[in-house]
N, C-alpha and C positions, 0 to 999 in steps of 0.2 A: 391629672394623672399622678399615683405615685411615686415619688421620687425612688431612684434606684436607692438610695441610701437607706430611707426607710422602711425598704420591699425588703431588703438583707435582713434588718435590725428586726422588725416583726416576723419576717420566715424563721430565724435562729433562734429568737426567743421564743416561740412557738416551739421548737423542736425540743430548748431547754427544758422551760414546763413540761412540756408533753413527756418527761423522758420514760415512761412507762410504754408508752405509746409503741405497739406491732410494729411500724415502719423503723423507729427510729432505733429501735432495737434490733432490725432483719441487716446485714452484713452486707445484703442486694440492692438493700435503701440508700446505704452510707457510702456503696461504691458511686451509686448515682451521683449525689452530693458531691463525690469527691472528679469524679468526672464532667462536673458543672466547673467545680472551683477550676480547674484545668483553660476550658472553652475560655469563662472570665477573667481568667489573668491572660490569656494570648487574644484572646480579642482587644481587650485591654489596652497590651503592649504595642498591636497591631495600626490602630487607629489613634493612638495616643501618642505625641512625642516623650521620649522619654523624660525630656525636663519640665514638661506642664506643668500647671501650677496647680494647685489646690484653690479653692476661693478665700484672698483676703477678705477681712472687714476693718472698720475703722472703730476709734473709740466707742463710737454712741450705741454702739451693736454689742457690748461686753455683756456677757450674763451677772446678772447679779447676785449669785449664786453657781459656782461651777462646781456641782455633784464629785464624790469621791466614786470611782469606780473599783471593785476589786479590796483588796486588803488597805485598811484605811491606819493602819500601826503595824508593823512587824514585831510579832513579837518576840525577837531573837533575845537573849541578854545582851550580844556584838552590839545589835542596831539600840539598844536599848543606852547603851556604856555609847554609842556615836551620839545619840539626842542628847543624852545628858552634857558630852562636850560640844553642844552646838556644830554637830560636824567639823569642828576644827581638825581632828585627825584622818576623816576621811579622803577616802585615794581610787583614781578607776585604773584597774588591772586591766592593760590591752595586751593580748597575748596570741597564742596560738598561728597560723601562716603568715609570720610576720618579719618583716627582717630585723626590726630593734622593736621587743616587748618595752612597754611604755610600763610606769606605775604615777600617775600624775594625781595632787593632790588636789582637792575639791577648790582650795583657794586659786591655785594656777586656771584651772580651767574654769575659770566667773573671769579671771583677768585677759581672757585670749579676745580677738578681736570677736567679735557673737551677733546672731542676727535675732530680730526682733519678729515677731507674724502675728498677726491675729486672726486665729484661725476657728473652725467650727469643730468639735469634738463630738463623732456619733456612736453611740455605744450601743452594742450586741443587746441589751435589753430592752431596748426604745427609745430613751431620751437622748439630747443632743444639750451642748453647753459651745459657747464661744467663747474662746478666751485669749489672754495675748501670752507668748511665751518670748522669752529670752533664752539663748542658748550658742554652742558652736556648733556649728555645720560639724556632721559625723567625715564628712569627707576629708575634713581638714586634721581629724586626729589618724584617719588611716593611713592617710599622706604622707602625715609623719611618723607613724609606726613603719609603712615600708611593706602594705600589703602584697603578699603573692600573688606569683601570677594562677597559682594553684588556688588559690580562695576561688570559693560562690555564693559565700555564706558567710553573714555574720549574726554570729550569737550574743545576747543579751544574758548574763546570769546576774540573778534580781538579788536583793537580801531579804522577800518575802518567804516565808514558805507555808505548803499547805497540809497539814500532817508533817510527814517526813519527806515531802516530796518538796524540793525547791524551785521557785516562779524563776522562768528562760521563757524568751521568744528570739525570734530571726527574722531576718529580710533578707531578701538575694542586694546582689551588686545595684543592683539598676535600682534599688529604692535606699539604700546605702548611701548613695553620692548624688540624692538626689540634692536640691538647691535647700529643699522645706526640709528635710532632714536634720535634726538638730538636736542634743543633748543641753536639755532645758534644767536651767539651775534656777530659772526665775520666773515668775507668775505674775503676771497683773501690776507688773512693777515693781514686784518686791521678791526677795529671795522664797524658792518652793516650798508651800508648805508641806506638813508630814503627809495629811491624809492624799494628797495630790504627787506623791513620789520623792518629796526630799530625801537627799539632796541633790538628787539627779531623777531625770526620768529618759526615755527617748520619744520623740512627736514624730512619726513618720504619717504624713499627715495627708497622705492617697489610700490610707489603710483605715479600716477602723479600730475602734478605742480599743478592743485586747491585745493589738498587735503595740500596743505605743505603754514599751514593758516600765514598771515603776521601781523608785530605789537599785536602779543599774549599781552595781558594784567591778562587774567584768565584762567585756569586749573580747570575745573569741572567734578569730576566724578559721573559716572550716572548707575542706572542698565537700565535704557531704554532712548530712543532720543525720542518717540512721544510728552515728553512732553517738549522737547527743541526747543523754535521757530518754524519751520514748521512743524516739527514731522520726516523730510526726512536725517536727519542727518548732515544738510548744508547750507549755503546760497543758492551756486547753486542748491543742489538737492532740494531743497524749492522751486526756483523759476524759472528753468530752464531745470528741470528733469535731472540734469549731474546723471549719476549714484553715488550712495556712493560708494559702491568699484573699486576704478580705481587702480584695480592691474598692475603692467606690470614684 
């Protein structure tokens, strides 16, 4: 039987391709879709405890090769002026319903106490990579920021961008604080490479690969996304109709 993971990753990439395609183009088609992605996140929630795990693996299981997904260089002159200083000056802006806005530097947060996972990574196109990350629990920086109780949302804004439009994604609460949740500085043992999200990425890792956004520069939390960029919770659900909850 097909794995749900790969039922999503071949149905979307199908939709991708296809994007000429009557259906995926009819307004009637993409309400469906969007009243699917609904039933699957409350089904989801319903039958799953909210702390469940994702599947570990162990060393002997690491890909030997873990694929770059999405923008593999930014090409800002900013992020361009940060590689050149080996991100020595970079900093994540935690902002927005918060009670102390944070500005922490990339070296602080490599030194905070960090959890390790080795986890599988499936991406909206087909393939799958495993890999181990290093990182801190996101729970542990909103902690300390002093989330509201007005938040439901937290925003990711990236330093990719595509045209003029800038890469963001979100999670609600419940995948925010989750345990796997983690703001990963490190890869396979060694600090993040570029094509892979240096010098931050986020691994929300019940979700699939577009939702786990690359080069994180800012943390905003929100009680609503309509008025974040598209209003759809995303770049892709902006401009490509990906669903926002790509549970698996």
């Amino acid at each position: 039987m097909i794995g749900r993971r790969r039922f999503i990753a071949a149905s979307a990439s199908g939709l991708l391709l296809g994007g000429c395609d009557r259906l995926n183009n009819s307004p009637g088609f993409r309400d469906v879709l969007r009243s699917a992605e609904k039933l699957n996140m409350a089904s989801q929630r319903l039958i799953s405890p909210r702390d469940a795990l994702a599947r570990e693996y162990g060393e002997a299981d690491l890909s030997p090769i873990f694929r770059s997904n999405g923008t593999r260089v930014p090409g800002t002159a900013e992020y361009t002026r940060h590689m050149a200083e080996q991100f020595a000056n970079w900093r994540l802006t935690v902002d927005g319903l918060v009670a102390r806005p944070l500005s922490i530097p990339i070296q602080t947060l490599r030194s905070l106490p960090h959890r390790t996972q080795i986890t599988r990574h499936d991406c909206v196109e087909g393939w799958s990579a495993i890999g181990k990350w290093h990182g801190v629990p996101l729970s542990r920086i909103l902690d300390h920021a002093g989330l509201s109780t007005r938040a439901k949302y937290i925003v990711f804004h990236c330093a990719d961008r595509f045209g003029d439009k800038p890469y963001y994604e979100s999670i609600d609460l419940v995948d925010a604080f989750h345990p796997q949740t983690i703001l990963a500085w490190g890869m396979n043992g060694h600090l993040l490479p570029v094509p892979n999200g240096a010098p931050l990425r986020l691994r929300v890792e019940r979700q699939l690969g577009y939702k786990h956004a690359k080069y994180v520069e800012r943390i905003e939390a929100v009680d609503s996304l309509s008025r974040v960029a598209g209003g759809k919770g995303g770049y892709w659900e902006d401009n490509v109709d990906y669903e926002w909850y790509a549970g698996i």
